[in-house]
PyMOL CGO cylinders between C-alpha atoms (Angstrom):
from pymol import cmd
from pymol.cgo import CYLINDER

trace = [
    CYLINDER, -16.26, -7.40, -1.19, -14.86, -5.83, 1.99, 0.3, 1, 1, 1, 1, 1, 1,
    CYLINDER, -14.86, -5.83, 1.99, -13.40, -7.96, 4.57, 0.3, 1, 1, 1, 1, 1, 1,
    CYLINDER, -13.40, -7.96, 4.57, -13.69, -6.65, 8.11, 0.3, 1, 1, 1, 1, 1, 1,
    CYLINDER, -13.69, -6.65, 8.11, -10.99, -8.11, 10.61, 0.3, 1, 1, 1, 1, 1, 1,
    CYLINDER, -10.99, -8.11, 10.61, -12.39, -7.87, 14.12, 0.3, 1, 1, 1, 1, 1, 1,
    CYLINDER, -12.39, -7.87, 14.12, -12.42, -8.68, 17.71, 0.3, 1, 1, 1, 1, 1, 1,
    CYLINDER, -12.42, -8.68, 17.71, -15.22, -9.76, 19.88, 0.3, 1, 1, 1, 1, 1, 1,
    CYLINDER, -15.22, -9.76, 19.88, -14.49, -7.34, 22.13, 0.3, 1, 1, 1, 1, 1, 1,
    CYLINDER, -14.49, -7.34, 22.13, -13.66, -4.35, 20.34, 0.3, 1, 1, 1, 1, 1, 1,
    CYLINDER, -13.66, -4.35, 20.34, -16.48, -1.31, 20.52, 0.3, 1, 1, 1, 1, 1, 1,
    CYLINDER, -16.48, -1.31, 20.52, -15.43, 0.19, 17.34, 0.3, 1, 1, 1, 1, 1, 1,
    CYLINDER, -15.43, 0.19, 17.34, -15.35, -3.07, 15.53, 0.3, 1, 1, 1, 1, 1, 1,
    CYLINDER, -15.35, -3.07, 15.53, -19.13, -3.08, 16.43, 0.3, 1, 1, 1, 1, 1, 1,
    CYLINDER, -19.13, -3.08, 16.43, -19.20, 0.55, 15.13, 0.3, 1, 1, 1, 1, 1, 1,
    CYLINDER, -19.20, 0.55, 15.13, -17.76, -0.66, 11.90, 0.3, 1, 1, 1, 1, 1, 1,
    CYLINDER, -17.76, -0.66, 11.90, -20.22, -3.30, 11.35, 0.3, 1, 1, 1, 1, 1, 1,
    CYLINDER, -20.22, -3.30, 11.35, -23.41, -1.79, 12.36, 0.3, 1, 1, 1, 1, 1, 1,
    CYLINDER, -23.41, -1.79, 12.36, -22.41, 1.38, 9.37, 0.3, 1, 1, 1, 1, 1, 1,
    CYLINDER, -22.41, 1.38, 9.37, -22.01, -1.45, 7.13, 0.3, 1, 1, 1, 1, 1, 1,
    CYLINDER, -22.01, -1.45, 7.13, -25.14, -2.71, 7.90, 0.3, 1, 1, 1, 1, 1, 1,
    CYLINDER, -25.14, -2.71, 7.90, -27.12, 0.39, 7.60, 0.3, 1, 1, 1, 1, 1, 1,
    CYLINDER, -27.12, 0.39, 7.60, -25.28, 1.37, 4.74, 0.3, 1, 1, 1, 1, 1, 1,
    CYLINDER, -25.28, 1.37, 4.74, -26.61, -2.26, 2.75, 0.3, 1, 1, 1, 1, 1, 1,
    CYLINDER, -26.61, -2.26, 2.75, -22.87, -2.88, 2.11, 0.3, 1, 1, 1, 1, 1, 1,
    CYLINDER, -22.87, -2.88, 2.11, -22.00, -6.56, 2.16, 0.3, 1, 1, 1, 1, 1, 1,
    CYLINDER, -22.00, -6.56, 2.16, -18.99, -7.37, 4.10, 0.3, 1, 1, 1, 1, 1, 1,
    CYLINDER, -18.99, -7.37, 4.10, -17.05, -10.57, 5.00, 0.3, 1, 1, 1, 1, 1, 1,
    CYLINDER, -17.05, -10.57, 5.00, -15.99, -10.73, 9.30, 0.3, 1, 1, 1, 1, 1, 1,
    CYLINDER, -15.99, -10.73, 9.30, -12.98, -12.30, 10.00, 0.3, 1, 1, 1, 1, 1, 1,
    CYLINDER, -12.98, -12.30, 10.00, -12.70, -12.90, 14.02, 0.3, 1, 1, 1, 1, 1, 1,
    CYLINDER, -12.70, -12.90, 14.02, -8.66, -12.36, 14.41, 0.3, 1, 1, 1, 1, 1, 1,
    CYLINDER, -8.66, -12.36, 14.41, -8.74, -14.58, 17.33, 0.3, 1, 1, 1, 1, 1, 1,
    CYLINDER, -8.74, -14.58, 17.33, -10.83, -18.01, 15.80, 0.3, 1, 1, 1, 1, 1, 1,
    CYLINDER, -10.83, -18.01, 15.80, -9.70, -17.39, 11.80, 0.3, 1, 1, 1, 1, 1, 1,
    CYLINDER, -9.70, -17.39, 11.80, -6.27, -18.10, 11.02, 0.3, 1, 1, 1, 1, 1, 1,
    CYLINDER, -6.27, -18.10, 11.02, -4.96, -15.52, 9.18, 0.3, 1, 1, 1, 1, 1, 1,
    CYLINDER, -4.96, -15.52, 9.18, -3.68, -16.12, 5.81, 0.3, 1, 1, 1, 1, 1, 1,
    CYLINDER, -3.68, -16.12, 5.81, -0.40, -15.22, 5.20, 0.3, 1, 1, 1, 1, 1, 1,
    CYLINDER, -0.40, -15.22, 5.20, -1.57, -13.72, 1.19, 0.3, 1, 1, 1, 1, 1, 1,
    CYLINDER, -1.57, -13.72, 1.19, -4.17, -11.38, 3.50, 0.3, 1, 1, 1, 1, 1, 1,
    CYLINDER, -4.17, -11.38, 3.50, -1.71, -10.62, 5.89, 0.3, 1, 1, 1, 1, 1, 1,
    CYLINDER, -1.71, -10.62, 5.89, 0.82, -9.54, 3.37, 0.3, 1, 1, 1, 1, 1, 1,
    CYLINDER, 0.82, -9.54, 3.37, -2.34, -8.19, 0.80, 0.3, 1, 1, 1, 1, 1, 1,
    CYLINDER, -2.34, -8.19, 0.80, -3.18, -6.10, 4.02, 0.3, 1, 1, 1, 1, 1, 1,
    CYLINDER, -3.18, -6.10, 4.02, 0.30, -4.46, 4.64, 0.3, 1, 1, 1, 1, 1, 1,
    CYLINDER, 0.30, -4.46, 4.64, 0.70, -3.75, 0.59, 0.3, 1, 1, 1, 1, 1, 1,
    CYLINDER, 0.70, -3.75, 0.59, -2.52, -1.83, 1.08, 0.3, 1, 1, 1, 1, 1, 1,
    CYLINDER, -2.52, -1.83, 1.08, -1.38, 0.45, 4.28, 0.3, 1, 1, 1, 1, 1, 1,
    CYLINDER, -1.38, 0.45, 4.28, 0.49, 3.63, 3.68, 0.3, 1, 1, 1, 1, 1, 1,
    CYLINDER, 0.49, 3.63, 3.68, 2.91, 3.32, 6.57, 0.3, 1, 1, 1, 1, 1, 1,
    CYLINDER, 2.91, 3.32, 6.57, 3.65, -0.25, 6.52, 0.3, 1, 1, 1, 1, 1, 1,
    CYLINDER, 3.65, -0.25, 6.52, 3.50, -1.68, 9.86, 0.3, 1, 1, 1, 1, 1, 1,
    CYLINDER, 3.50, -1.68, 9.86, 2.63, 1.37, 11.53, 0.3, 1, 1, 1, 1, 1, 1,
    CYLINDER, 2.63, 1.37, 11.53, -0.76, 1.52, 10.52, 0.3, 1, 1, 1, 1, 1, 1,
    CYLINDER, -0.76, 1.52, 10.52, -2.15, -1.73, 11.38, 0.3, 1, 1, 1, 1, 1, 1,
    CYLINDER, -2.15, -1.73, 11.38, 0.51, -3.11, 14.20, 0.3, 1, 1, 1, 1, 1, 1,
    CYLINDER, 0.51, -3.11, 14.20, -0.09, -1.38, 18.08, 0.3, 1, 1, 1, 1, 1, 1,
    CYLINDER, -0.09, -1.38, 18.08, 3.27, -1.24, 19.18, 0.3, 1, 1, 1, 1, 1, 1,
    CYLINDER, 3.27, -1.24, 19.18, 1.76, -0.56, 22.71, 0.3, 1, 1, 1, 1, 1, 1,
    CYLINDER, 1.76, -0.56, 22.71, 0.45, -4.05, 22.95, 0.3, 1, 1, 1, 1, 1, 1,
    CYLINDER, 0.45, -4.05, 22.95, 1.56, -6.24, 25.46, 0.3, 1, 1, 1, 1, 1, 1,
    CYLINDER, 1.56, -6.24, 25.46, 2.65, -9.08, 23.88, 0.3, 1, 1, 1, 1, 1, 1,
    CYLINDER, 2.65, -9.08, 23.88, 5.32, -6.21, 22.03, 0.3, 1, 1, 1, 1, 1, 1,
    CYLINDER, 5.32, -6.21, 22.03, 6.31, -4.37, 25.11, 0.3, 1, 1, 1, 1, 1, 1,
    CYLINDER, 6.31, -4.37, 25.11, 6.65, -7.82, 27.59, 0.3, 1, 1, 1, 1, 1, 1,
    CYLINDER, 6.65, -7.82, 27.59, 8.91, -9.76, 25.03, 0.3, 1, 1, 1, 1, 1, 1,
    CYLINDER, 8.91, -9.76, 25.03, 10.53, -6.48, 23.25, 0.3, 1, 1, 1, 1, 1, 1,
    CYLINDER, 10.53, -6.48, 23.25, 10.12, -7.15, 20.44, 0.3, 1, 1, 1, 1, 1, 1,
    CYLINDER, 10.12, -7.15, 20.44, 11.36, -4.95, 17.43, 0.3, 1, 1, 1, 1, 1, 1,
    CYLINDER, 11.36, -4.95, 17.43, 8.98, -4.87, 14.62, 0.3, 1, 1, 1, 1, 1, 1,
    CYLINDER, 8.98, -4.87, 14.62, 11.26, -3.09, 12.39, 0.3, 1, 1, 1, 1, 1, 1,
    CYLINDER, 11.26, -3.09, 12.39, 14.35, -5.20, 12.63, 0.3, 1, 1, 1, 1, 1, 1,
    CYLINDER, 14.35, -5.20, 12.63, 11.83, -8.18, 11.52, 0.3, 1, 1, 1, 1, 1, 1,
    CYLINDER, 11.83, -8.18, 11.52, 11.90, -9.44, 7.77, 0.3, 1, 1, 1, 1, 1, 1,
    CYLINDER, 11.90, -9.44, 7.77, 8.80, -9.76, 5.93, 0.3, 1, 1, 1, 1, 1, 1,
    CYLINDER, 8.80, -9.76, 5.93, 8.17, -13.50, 7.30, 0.3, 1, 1, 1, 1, 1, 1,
    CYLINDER, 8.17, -13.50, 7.30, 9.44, -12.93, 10.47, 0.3, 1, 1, 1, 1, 1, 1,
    CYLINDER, 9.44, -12.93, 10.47, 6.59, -10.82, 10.80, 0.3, 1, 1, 1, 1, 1, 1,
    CYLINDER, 6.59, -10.82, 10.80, 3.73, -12.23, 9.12, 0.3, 1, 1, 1, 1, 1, 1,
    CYLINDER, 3.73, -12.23, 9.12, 4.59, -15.62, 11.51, 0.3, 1, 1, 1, 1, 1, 1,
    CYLINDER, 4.59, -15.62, 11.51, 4.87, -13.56, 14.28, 0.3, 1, 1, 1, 1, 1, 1,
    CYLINDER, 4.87, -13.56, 14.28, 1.34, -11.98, 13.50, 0.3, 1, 1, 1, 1, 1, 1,
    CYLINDER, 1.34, -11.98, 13.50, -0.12, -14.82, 12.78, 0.3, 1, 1, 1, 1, 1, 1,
    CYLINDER, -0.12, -14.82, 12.78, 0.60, -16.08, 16.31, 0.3, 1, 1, 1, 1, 1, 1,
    CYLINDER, 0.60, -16.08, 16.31, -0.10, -13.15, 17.80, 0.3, 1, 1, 1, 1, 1, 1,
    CYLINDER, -0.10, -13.15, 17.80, -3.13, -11.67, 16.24, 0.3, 1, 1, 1, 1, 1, 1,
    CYLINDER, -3.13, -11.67, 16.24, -3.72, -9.49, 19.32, 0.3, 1, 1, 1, 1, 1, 1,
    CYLINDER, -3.72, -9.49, 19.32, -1.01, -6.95, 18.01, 0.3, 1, 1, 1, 1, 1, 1,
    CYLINDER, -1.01, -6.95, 18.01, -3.06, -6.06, 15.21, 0.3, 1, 1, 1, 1, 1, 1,
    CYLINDER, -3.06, -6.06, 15.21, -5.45, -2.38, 15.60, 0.3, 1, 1, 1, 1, 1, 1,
    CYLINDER, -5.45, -2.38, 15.60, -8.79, -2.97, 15.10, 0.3, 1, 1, 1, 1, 1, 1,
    CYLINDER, -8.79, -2.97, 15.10, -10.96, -3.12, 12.87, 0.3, 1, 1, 1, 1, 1, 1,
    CYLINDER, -10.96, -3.12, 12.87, -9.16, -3.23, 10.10, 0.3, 1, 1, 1, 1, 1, 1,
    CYLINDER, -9.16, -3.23, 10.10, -11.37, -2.87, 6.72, 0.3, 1, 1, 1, 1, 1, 1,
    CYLINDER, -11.37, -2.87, 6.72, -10.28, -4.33, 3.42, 0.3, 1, 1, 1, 1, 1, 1,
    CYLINDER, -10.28, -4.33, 3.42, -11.50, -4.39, -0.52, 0.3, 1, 1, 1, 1, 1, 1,
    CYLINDER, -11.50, -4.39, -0.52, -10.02, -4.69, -3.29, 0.3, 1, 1, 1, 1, 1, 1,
    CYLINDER, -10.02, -4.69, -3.29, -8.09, -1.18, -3.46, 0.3, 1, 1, 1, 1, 1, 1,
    CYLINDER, -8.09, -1.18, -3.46, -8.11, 0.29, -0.06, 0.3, 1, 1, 1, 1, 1, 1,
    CYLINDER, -8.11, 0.29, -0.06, -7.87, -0.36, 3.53, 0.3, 1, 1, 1, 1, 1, 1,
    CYLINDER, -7.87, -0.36, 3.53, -9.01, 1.67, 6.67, 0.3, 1, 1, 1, 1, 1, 1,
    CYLINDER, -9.01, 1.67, 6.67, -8.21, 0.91, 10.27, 0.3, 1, 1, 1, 1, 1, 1,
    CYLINDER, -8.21, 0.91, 10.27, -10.39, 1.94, 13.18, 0.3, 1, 1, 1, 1, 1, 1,
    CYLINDER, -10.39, 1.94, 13.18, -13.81, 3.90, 13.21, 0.3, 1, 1, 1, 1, 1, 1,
    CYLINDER, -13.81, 3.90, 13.21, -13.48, 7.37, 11.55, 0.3, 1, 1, 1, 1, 1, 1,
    CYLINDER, -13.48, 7.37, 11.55, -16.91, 8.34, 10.83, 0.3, 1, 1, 1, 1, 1, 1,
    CYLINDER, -16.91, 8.34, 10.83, -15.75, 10.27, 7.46, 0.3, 1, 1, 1, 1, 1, 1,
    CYLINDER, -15.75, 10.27, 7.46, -12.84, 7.95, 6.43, 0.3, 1, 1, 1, 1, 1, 1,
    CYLINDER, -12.84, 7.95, 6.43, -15.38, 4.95, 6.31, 0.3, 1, 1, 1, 1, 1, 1,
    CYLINDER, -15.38, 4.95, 6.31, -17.64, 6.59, 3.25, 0.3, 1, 1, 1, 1, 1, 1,
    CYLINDER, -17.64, 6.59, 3.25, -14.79, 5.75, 0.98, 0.3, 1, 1, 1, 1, 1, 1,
    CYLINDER, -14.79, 5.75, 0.98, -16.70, 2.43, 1.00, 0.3, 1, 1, 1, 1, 1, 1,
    CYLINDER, -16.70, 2.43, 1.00, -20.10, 3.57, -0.16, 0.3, 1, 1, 1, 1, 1, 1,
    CYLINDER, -20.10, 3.57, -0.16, -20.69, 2.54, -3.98, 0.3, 1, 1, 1, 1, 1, 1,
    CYLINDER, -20.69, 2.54, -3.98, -19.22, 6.07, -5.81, 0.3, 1, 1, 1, 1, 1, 1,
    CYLINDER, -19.22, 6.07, -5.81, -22.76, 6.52, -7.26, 0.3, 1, 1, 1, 1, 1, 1,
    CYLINDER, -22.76, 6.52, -7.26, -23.80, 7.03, -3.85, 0.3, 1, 1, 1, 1, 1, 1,
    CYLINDER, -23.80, 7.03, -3.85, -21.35, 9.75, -2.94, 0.3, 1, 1, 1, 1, 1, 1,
    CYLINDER, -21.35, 9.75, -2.94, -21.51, 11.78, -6.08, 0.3, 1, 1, 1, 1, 1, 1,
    CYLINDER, -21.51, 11.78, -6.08, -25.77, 11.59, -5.28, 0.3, 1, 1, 1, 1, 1, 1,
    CYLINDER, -25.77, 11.59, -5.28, -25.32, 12.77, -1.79, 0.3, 1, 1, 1, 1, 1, 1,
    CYLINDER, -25.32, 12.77, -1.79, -23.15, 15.50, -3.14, 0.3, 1, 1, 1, 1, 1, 1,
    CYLINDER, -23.15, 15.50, -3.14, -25.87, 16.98, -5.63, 0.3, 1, 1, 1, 1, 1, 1,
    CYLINDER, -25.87, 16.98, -5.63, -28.44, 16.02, -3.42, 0.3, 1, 1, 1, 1, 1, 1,
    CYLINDER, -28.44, 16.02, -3.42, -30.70, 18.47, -0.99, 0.3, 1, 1, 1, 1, 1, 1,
    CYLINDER, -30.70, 18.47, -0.99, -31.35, 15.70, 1.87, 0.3, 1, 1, 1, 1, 1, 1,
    CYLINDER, -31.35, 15.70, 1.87, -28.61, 13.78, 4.04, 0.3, 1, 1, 1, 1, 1, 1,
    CYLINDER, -28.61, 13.78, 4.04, -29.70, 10.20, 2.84, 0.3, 1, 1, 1, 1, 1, 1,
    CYLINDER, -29.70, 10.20, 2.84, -29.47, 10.30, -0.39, 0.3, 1, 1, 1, 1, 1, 1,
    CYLINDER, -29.47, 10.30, -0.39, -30.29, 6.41, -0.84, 0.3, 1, 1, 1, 1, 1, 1,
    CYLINDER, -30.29, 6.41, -0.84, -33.98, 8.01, 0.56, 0.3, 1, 1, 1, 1, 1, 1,
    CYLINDER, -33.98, 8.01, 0.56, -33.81, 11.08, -1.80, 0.3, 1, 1, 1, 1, 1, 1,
    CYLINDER, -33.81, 11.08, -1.80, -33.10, 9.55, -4.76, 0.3, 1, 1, 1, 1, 1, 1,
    CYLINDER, -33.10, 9.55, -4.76, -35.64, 6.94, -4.42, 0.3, 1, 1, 1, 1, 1, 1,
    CYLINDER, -35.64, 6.94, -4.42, -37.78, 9.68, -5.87, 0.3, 1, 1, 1, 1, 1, 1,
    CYLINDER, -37.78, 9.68, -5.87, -38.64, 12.04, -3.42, 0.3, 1, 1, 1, 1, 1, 1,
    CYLINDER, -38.64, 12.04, -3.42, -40.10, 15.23, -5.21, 0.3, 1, 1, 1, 1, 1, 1,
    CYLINDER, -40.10, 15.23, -5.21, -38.28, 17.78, -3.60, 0.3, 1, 1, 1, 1, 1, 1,
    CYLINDER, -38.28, 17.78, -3.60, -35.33, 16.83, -4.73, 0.3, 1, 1, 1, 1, 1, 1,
    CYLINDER, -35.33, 16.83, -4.73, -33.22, 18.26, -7.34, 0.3, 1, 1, 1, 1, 1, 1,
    CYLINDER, -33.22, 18.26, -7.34, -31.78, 14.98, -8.65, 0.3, 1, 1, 1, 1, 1, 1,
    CYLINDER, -31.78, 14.98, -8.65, -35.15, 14.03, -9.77, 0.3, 1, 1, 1, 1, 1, 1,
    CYLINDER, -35.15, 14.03, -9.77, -35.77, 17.41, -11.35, 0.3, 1, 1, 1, 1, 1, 1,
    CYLINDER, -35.77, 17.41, -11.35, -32.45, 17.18, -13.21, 0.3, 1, 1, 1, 1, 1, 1,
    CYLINDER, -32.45, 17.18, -13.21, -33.14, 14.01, -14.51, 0.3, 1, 1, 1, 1, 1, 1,
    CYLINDER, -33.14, 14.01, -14.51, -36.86, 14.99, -16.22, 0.3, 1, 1, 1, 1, 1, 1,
]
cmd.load_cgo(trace, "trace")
């Protein structure tokens, strides 16, 4: 299941959820700023990113530029404790399963979460909704394949 990690206030968190929702994808919301954060998610999460720290830390936040802090001279826990206290330094949303993660709302990026069924139908399929199309609409070639 994919774990969202949001913020009330974030637009593109609400972006993020409302897809989900349309898409019939089950997800799990995890407010950063009522959930404590695991430190096994937190460390599950940064595994996951390509480029470490840089992908789900803002280094433009304020708690980072007011204290100085240097997120690269940080050990592993040094950093995980210092999220955890400071959830606000995280980029939002940040999107989690099993094998991937995504960070923000990217309109494309986020279909790497549809069900690969899905995206290999919308690929061989004549209509933009493919869920709709290959419900057994007769126009369709997917339905003419298959008979």
């Amino acid at each position: 299941m994919v774990t969202i990690y949001t913020s009330p206030s974030c637009s593109s968190c609400r972006k993020v959820k409302k897809w989900f929702d349309e898409q019939h994808i089950p997800y799990k919301e995890k407010n950063i700023f009522t959930s404590v954060l695991d430190v096994n998610e937190l460390k599950r999460i940064l595994e996951l990113s390509e480029n470490g720290t840089d992908d789900i830390i803002s280094k433009r936040s304020n708690i980072i530029k007011e204290q100085k802090v240097d997120i690269d001279s940080m050990t592993v826990n040094e950093l995980l404790e210092f999220i955890k206290k400071n959830p606000s330094i995280l980029k939002r949303p940040i999107m989690v399963d099993d094998r991937r993660i995504k960070v923000g709302y990217n309109s494309e990026e986020i279909r790497t979460f549809l069900p690969a069924a899905r995206r290999m139908a919308e690929l061989f399929c004549s209509h933009r909704e493919a869920r709709e199309c290959c419900d057994g609409c007769s126009d369709c070639d997917c339905n003419k394949k298959s008979s």
